[in-house]
C-alpha positions in Angstrom: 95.7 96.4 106.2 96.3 100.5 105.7 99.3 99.9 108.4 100.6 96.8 107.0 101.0 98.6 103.6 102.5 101.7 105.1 105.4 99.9 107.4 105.9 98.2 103.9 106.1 101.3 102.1 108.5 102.7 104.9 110.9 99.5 105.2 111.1 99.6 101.3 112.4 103.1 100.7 114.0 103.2 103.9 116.4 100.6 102.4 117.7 102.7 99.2 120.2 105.5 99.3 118.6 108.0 97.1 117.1 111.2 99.4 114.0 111.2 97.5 113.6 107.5 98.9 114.3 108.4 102.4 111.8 111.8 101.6 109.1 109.1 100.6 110.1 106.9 103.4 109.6 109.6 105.8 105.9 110.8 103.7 105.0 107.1 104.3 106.3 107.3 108.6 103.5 110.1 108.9 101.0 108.4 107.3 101.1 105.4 109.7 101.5 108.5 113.4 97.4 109.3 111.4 95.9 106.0 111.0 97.8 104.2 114.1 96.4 107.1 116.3 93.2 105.8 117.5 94.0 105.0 120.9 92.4 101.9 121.5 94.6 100.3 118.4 97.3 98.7 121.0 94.1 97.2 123.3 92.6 96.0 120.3 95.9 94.2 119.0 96.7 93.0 121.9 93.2 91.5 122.6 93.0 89.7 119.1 96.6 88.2 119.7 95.0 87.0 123.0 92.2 85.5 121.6 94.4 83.4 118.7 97.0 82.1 121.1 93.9 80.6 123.1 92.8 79.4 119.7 95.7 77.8 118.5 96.6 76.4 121.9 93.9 73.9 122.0 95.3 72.7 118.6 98.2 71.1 120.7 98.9 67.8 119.7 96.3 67.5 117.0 97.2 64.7 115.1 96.6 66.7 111.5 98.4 70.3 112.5 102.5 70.2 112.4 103.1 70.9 116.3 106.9 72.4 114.8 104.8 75.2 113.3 102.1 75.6 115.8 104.9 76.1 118.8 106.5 78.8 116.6 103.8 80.7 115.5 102.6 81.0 119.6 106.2 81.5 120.7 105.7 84.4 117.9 102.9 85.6 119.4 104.6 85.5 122.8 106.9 87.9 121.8 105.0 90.2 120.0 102.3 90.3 123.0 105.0 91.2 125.6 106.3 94.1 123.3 103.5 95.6 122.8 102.6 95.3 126.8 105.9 97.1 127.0 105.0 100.0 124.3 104.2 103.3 126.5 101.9 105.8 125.2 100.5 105.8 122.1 101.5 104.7 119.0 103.5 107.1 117.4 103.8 109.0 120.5 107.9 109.2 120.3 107.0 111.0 116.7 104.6 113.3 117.3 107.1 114.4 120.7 109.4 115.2 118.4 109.1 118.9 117.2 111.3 119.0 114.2 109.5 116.2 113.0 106.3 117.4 113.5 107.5 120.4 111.8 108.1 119.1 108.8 105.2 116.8 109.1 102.9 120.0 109.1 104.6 121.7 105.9 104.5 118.1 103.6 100.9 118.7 104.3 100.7 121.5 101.9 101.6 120.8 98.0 105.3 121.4 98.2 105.5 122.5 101.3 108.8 120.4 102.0 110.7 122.3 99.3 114.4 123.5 100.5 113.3 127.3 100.8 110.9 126.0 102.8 112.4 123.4 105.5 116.4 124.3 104.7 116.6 122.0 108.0 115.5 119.2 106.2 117.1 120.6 103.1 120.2 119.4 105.3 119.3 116.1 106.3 118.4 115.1 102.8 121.8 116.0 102.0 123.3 113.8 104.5 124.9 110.6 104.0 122.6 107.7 103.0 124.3 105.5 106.0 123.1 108.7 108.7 119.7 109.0 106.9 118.6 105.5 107.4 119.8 105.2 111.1 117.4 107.8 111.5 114.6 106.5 109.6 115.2 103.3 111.8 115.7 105.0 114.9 111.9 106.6 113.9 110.8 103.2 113.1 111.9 100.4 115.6 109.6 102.0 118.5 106.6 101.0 116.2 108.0 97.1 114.9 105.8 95.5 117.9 102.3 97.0 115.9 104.4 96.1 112.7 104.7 92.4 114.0 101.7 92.5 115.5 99.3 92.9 112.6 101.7 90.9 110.9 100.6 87.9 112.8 96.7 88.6 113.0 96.8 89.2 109.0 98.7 85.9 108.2 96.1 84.2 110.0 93.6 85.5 109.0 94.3 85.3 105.2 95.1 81.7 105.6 91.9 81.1 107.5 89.5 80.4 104.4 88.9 78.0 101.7 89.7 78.8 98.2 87.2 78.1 95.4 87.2 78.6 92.1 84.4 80.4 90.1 83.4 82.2 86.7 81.8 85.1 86.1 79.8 84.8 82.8 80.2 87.9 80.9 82.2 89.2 83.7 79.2 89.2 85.7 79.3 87.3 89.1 76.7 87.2 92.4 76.7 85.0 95.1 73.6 84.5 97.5 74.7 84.3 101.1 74.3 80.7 102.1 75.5 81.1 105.6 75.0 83.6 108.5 78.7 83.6 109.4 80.5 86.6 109.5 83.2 87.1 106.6 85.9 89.9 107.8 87.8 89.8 104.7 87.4 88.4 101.1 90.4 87.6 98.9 90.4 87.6 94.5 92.6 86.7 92.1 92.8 86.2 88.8 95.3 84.8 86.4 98.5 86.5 85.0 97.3 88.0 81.7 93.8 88.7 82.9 93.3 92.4 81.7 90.5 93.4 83.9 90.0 94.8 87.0 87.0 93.5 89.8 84.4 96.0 91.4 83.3 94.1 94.6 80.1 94.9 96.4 78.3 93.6 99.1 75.5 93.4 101.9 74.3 90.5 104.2 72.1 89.3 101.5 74.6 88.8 98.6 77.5 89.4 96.9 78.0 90.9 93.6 81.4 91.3 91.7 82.0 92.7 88.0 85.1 92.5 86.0 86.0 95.9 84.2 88.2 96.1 81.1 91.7 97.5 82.3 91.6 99.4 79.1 88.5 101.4 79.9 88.0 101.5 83.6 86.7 105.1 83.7 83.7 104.0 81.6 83.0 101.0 83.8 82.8 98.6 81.5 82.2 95.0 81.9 84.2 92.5 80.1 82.0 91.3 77.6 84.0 87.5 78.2 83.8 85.1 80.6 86.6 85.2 83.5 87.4 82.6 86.4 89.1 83.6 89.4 89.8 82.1 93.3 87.7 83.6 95.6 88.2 82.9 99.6 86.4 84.1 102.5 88.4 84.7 105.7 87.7 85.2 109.0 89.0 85.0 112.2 
């Protein structure tokens, strides 16, 4: 989820003119060469993506699932699982080989450390056309679209995996005793548009607990004094 909000911090900076937005767009590139660097993140992608085309393939020609959707989503697997069998290295690899990048990568490091007097090299790029900044940034960017895509898919079905209810926290108060051993990977909230306050989610294997916070006064911590309902699903793969 880090990486899926980094590519789309990248992708939407990348696509304005301004220099500062191709400066953040680039801030946002090294973010996603430190969390994609684990090595075993393209075995683990690739395994997952495995695993759900075996899944859904038994779904074939299940009376209640549209087969039109189900043939796209594994042809879009497919794809994304022969790209990333393609990817050499590791992610991030064509970055980090690149010293001018990794130059400047080492200076934005430092609280303005990418000022002109600095990095007058990047000074100069800044100061190039919008047009040759972003065939740059998308030169930097395509080698990584197969992870992009990847956990693109995995994500989509894993958010739509669950069942949403809808609950109420009394006094902004809500807990939830495990009835079930299975294993929840990811837990999705929401509350209604106008809903001024903010949840604190925690949990073990023997409950879950979640308190609504007034927006107004979140550094004191406290709890809406008013009853709120929100949808709460539990996903997992």
């Amino acid at each position: 989820m880090r990486l899926e909000d980094l590519f789309a911090r990248v992708r939407f900076f990348a696509a304005r003119e301004t220099f500062l937005d191709h400066h953040a767009a680039l801030l946002a590139l090294f973010e996603i060469t430190e969390v994609a660097a684990r090595a075993d993140l393209k075995s683990d992608l690739l395994q997952e993506l495995e695993r759900q085309k075996l899944v859904l393939s038994a779904l074939r020609h299940h009376q209640n699932i549209d087969q039109e959707l189900l043939e796209n989503l594994l042809d879009d697997i497919d794809r994304v699982i022969a790209k990333i069998f393609a990817f050499t290295g590791k992610v991030g690899s064509h970055l980090r080989e690149n010293e001018w990048l990794m130059a400047i990568k080492q200076r934005t490091s430092l609280p303005g450390g990418a000022c002109g007097f600095d990095l007058p090299a990047f000074h100069f790029w800044l100061h190039q056309s919008p047009a040759r900044r972003q065939n740059d940034l998308q030169q930097w960017l395509t080698p990584l679209e197969p992870i992009r895509n990847g956990i693109s898919i995995i994500l989509r079905i894993l958010r739509e995996s669950g069942q949403t209810t809808t609950c109420t926290a009394p006094h902004g108060a809500f807990q939830m005793m495990h009835a079930n051993t299975k294993t929840v990977q990811l837990l999705r909230l929401s509350v209604a548009d106008g809903v001024t306050c903010v949840p604190e989610i925690s949990a073990n294997k023997y409950a879950l607990n979640i308190r609504f916070l007034t927006a107004e006064d979140m550094t004191r911590g406290n709890v809406c004094n008013y009853d709120v309902t929100f949808n709460l699903t539990f996903c997992s793969l």
